[in-house]
C-alpha positions in Angstrom: -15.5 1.8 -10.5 -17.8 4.7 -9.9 -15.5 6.0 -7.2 -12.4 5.6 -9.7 -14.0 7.2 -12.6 -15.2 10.3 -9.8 -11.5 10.6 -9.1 -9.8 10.3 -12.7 -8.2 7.1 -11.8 -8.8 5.3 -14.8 -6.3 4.3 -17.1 -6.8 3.6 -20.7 -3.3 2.2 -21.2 -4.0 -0.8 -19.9 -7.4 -3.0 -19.8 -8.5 -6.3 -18.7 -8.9 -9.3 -20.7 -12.7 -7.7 -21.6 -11.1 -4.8 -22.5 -12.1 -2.9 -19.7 -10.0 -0.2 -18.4 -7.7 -0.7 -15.5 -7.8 2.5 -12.6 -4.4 3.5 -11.3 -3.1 3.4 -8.5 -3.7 6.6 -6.8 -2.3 8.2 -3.4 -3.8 10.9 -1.4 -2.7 12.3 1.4 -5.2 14.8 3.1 -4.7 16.5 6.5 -7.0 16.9 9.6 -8.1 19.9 8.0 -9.4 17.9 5.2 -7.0 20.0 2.3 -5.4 17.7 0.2 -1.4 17.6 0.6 -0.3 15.3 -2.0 -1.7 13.1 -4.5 0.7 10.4 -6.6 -0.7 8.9 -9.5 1.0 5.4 -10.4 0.1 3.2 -13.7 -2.1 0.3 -13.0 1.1 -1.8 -13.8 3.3 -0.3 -11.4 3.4 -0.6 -8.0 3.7 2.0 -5.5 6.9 2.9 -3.5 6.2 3.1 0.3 9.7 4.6 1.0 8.3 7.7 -0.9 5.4 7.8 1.0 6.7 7.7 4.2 9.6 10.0 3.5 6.5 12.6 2.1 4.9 12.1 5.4 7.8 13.1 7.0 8.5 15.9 5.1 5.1 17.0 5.5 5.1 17.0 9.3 8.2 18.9 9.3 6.4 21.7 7.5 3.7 21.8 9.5 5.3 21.5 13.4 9.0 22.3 12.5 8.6 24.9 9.3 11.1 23.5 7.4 10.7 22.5 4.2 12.8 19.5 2.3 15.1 19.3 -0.8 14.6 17.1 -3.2 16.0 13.6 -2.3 16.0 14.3 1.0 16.0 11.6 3.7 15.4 11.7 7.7 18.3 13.0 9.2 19.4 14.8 6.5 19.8 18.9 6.6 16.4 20.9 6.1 15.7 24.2 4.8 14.4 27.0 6.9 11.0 28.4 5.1 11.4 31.8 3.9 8.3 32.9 6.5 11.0 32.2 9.7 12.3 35.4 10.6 14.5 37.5 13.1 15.4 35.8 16.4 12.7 32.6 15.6 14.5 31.8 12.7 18.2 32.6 14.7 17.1 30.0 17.0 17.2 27.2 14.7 21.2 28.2 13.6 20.6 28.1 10.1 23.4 28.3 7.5 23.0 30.8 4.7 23.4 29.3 1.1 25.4 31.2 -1.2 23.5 31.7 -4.1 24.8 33.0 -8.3 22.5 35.7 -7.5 23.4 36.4 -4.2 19.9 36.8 -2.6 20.2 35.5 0.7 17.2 33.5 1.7 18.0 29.8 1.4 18.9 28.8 4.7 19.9 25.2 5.8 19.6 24.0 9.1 20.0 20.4 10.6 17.1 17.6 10.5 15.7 17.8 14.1 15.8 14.3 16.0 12.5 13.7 16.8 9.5 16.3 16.0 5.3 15.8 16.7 3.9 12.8 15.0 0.3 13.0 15.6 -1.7 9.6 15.4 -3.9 10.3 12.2 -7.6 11.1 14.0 
């Protein structure tokens, strides 16, 4: 409880048959560098969706090795975008396509989900 009230996990909404609050149901995701990535906070009567945090993993991971970011509702497999830092002939190499935009800025650029990309074993 100590570790749950140090985080904010505890959730007033519901409590126990002594009254006593319930903690949610927290997520963090932290990388090797030790900065926090994501954090999901779900209501002590709802579970949590393992789809979503796999599909964040992956996401994740394609930001970090790949520097593409994801849409939302994106899947594996489906198209990427190219982060606006990629550049010149690195970001030609990936063959992004340029999204035409209302305002006609021309920075969001799609390119396909690669097949496979690093997966390091968490250390």
């Amino acid at each position: 409880r100590k570790v749950a009230h140090s985080l904010g996990m505890i959730n007033l909404d519901h409590v126990n048959a002594k009254g006593i609050p319930l903690p949610a149901r927290k997520v963090f995701i932290v990388d090797p560098k030790k900065i926090i990535k994501l954090t999901l906070c779900y209501p002590a009567a709802t579970g949590r969706n393992f789809d979503e945090i796999l599909r964040v993993l992956d996401s994740l991971q394609l930001t970090s090795y790949k520097k593409l970011a994801t849409p939302a509702n994106w899947k594996v497999g489906d198209d990427c975008v190219l982060l606006p830092n990629v550049q010149g002939k690195e970001a030609e190499a990936y063959k992004p396509q340029l999204v035409e935009l209302p305002s006609g800025k021309k920075y969001l650029r799609t390119v396909s989900c690669p097949e496979q990309w690093p997966k390091k074993a968490v250390e």
